[in-house]
C-alpha positions as CSV (number, residue, x, y, z in Angstrom):
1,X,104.0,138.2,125.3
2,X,104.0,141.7,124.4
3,X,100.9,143.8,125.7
4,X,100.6,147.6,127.3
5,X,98.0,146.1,130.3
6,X,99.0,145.9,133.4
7,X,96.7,143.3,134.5
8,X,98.3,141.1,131.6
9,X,101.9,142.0,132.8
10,X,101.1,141.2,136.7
11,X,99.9,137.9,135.2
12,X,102.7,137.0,132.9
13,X,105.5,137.7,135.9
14,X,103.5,135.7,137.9
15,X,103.3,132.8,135.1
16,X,106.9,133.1,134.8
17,X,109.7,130.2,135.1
18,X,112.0,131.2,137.5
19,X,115.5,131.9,135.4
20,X,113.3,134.6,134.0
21,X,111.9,135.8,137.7
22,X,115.5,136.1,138.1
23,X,115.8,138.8,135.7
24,X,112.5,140.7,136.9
25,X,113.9,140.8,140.3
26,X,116.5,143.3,139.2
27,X,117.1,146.5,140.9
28,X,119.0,149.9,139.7
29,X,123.2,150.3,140.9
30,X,123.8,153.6,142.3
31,X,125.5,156.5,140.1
32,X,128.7,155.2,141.8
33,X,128.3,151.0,141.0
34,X,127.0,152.5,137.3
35,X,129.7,153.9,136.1
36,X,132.2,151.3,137.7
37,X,130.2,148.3,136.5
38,X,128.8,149.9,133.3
39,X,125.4,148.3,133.9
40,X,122.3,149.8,134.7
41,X,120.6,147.1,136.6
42,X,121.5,143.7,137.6
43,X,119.7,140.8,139.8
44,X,119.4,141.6,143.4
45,X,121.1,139.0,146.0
46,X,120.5,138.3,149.5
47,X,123.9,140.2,150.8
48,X,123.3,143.7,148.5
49,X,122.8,146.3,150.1
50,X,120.1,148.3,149.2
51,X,117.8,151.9,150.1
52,X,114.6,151.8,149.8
53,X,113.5,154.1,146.6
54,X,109.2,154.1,147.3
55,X,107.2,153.6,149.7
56,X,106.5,154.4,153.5
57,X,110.0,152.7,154.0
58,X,111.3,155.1,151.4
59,X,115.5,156.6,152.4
60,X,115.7,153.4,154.7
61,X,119.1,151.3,154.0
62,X,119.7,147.9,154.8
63,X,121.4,144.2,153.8
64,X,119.2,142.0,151.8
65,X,118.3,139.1,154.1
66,X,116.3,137.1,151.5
67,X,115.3,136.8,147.8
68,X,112.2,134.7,147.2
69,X,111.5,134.6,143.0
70,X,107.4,132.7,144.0
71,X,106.3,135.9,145.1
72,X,109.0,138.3,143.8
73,X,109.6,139.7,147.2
74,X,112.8,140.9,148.3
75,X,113.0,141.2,152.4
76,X,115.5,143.1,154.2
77,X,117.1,142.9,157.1
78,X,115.8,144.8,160.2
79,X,112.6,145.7,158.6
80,X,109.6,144.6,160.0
81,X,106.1,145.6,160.4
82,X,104.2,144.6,163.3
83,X,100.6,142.8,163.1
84,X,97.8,143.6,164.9
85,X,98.3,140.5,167.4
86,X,101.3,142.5,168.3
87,X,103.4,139.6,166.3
88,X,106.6,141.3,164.2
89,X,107.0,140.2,160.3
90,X,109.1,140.3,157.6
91,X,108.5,143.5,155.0
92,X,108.5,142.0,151.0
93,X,109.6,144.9,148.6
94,X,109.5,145.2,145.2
95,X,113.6,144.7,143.4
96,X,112.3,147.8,141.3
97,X,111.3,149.6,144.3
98,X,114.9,149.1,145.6
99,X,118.2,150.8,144.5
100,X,121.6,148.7,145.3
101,X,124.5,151.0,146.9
102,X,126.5,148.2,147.6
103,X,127.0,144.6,146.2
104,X,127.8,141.6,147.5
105,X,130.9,140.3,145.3
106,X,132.2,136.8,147.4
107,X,130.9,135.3,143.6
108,X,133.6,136.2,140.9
109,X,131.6,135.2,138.2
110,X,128.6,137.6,139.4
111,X,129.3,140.4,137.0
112,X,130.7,138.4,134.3
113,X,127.9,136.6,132.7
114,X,125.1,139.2,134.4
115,X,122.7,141.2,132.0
116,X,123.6,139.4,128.4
């Protein structure tokens, strides 16, 4: 669906099966993984790792810990934020909010068949 509303776009992400959540949960490559990859963006993985773009976490770097496409929340690891109980949990960011510096390649095909 094709609309300039926000609220409509929030809604339709959310709506979304989740081979397309996959491709909303993409993040930019640095200048670096641009130019060697020729891609702009491609799906974030738990194993990337990542800096923090936006945000009062914004410059921090870290390993992707998790990936969950329900809620399209990427948590990293060693971020958390603790609760007023004095309990410590996860941070979710945003993939858009995130910029991948380095990529978890142990998949050979990752790359291949990404962004077509």
């Amino acid at each position: 669906m094709i609309t300039s509303k926000p609220t409509k776009q929030r809604v339709n992400a959310k709506k979304a099966r989740t081979h397309t959540k996959r491709k909303l949960m993409s993040s930019h490559l640095s200048k670096e993984l641009r130019t060697k990859y020729k891609k702009r963006a491609v799906p974030v993985r738990s194993g990337d790792e990542v800096i923090i773009m936006r945000g009062s976490y914004q410059g921090l770097k870290g390993k992707v810990e998790q990936v969950k496409r329900k809620p399209l929340k990427v948590f990293i690891e060693g971020i958390r934020s603790e609760k007023k109980n004095g309990t410590k949990t996860k941070v979710g960011f945003n993939a858009s909010n995130l910029m991948i510096i380095s990529l978890n390649t142990s998949d050979a095909k990752r790359l291949k068949g990404e962004n077509k």
